[in-house]
N, C-alpha and C positions, 0 to 999 in steps of 0.2 A: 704430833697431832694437834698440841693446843696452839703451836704456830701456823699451821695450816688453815684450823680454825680462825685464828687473827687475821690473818693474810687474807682470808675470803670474805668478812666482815668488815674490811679495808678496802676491796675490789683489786685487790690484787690477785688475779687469778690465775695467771701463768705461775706465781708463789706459790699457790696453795694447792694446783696439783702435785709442783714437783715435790712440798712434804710429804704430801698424803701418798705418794710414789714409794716412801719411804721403802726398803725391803720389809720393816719389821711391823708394819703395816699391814702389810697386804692381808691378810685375814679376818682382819679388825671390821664387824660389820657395824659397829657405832658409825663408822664414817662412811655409812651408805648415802643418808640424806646431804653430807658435807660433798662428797666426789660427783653426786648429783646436780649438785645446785655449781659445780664447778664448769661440766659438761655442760651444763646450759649456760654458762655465761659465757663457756665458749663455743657456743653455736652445736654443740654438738648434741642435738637432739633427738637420735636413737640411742647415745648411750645413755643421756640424761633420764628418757623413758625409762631404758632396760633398770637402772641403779634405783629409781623410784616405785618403780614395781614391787622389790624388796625390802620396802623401808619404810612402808605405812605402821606397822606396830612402832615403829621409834619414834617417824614422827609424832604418832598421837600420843607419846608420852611428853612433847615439847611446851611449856607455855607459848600462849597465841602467838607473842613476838617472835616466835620462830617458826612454829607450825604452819602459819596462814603463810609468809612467802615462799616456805620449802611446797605447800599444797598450790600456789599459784604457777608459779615454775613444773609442779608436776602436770598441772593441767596444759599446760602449755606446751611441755612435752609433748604428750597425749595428742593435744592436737596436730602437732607438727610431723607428727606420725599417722596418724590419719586414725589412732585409736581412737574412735568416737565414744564406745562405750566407757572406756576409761575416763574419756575427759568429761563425760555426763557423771561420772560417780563423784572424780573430785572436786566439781563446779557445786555438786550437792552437798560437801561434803564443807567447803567454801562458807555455804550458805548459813550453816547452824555454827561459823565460829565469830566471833566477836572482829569483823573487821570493820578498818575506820576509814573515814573519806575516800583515801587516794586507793586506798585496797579494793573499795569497791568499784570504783572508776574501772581499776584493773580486771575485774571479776567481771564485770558487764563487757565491757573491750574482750577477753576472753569467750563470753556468752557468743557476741554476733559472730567469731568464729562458726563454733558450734553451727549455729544458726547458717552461718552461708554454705558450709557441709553438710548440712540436714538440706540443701538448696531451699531455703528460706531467706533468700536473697534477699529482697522488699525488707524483710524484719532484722537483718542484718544489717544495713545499710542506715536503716532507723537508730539502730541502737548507736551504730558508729557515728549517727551524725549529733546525737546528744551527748554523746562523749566529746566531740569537737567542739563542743558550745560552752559545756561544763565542767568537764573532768580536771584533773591537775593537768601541767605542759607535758611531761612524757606520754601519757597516755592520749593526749589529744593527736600530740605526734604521731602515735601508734596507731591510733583509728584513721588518721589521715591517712597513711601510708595504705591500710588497707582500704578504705573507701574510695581511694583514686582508682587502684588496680584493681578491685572489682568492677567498679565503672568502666575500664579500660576492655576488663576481660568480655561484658555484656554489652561492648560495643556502646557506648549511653555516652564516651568522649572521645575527642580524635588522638592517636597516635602524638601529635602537636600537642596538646593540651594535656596530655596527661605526662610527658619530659617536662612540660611548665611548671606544672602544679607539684611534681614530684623535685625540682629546683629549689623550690621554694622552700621545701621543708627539707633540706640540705642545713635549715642552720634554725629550726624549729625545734631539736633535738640532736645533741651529741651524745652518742654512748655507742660501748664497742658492737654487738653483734647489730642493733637497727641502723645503726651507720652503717657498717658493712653492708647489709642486706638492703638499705635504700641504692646504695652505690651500682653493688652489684644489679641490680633492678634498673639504674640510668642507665646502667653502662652497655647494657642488653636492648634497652630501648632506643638506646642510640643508632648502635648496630643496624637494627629494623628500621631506623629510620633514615639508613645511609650515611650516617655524617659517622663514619670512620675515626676521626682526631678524637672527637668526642667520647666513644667507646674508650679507645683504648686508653687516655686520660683518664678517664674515669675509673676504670676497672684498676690501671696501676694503681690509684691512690687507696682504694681498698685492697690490693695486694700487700704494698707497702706501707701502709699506718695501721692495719691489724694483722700481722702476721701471725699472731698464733688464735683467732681465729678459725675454727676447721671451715675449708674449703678455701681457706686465703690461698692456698698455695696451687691448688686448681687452677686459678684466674690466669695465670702465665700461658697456660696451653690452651685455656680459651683464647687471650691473646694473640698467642702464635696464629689460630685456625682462623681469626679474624682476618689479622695481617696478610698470611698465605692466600686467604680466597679474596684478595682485594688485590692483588698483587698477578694471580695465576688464572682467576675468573674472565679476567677484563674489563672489570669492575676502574679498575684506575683508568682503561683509556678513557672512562667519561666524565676525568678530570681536566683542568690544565696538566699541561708536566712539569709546570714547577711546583704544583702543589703534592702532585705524585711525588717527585722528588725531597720535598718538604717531610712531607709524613714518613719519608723510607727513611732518611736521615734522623729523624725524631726519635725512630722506634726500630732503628737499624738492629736491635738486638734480637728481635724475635723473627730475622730472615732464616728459613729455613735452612739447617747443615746439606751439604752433600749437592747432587745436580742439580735440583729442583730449586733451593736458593740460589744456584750459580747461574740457572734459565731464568732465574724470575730477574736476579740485578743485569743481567744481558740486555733482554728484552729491554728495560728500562734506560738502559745507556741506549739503547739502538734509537727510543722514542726522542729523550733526549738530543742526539746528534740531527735525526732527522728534521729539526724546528730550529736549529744553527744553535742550540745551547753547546757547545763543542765542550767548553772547559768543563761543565758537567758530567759532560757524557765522559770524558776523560778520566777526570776523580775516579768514577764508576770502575771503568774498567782496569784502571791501574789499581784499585781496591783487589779487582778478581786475581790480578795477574799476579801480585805481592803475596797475598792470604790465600788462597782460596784453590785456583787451578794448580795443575799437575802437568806433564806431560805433553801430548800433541795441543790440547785444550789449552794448555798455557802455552803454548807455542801458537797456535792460531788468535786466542785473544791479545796477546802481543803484538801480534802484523795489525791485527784490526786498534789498536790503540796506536800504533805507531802512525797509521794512517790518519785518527782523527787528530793527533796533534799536527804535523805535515797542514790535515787542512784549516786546522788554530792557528798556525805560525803563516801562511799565507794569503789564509782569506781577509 
């Protein structure tokens, strides 16, 4: 327990779940506010709520230095869950303890939450724009992140401008779950805004630099569903096909198993062959024929691959 405790006052947080994991543990509700404050560092914000629900009598036996972050994190919770009641009691509760500078920055940054789920937009927006004026850097970070995607969500900037602006603070703040969560938020925007490489770049690198993160491990089969409807929509014929070709090759892992990945790289060698890319279109289909087909299927994509070499070798 007291290295779990270390471990989490260190930021090492994959650590100090697997302590507090302990079997002989498990009972122990001293470490309600420690498996709390663990849960929220790793994104995981309904269990962070559910642990902090039961752990107000302990924390209010903490001096400040611990009370005021374990109640920051629980509001935060709170709100991430959409308990608004909740997050109004411990924002009050905030209010009557001794916190300094940067806590308060956070406590206000936490308020215009509140505030833009009371739909008190206008006063949300206010609050988050003097936090970006004044606050310490993470928290300016944090009001940025959300003042963009309000703006975005109220229509008030374009789709363009708000990838821009959210770019930008890409290295306005490093830390595990708002990196994630900026990431995840480009990588989605991207999406929407048709640039495909950009998506899935992005999204890998939050899959891949926070993996124990909840929800990191999601991003793969968002991935996949990106790829598949870029691929089977028709969405790539209103690329070049060497750029189709480019991005299949880049991110060849999330081609869908079974017929449906076998129709999707077909079609694609078929696009290929038809623009005299031959040797591509080739690759492709001796990919199918080696890995992938079986049967008549591989016995017809063979004839059809034999043919476009035949007309590589004499055109």
């Amino acid at each position: 327990a007291m290295r779990g405790v270390a471990n989490y006052l260190m930021g090492h947080y994959a650590e100090a779940s697997a302590d507090f994991d302990a079997p002989l543990l498990a009972g122990d509700r001293q470490l309600k506010p420690w498996r709390a404050g663990v849960a929220a560092a790793l994104g995981d914000w309904v269990g962070a709520h559910e642990l902090f629900a039961g752990a107000d009598s302990l924390i209010a036996e903490y001096p400040p230095h611990f009370a005021i972050p374990f109640e920051l994190l629980a509001a935060e919770s709170a709100l991430s869950v959409d308990d608004l009641d909740a997050a109004g009691v411990r924002l009050s509760v905030l209010a009557t303890l001794p916190a300094s500078g940067p806590q308060l920055d956070q406590i206000a940054y936490l308020q215009g939450h509140l505030l833009k789920k009371q739909d008190k937009v206008d006063k949300a927006l206010a609050l988050w724009q003097t936090e970006i004026a004044t606050g310490d850097r993470p928290i300016r970070a944090k009001a940025a992140f959300a003042l963009v995607n309000t703006l975005y969500e109220k229509k008030k900037i374009t789709l363009a401008e708000t990838i821009e602006r959210l770019e930008q603070l890409r290295f306005a703040w490093r830390s595990d779950v708002f990196e994630f969560d900026l990431l995840h938020r480009l990588g989605r925007l991207y999406a929407e805004n048709k640039n495909l490489r950009g998506a899935l770049v992005t999204l890998r690198q939050a899959a891949t630099y926070f993996q124990d993160i909840t929800g990191a491990q999601a991003l793969t089969q968002e991935m996949r569903q990106l790829f598949r409807k870029f691929y089977t929509d028709g969405d790539a014929d209103a690329v070049p096909p060497v750029v189709a070709l480019g991005l299949f090759n880049e991110f060849r892992e999330l081609t869908p198993p079974g017929e449906e990945g076998d129709k999707m790289i077909r079609r694609l060698a078929d696009r290929l062959v038809s623009v005299d890319l031959l040797s591509d279109g080739a690759d492709l289909l001796d990919h199918l024929v080696r890995f992938r087909l079986k049967g008549a299927e591989k016995v017809e994509t063979g004839t059809r691959l034999a043919e476009v070499d035949l007309a590589r070798r004499t055109g």
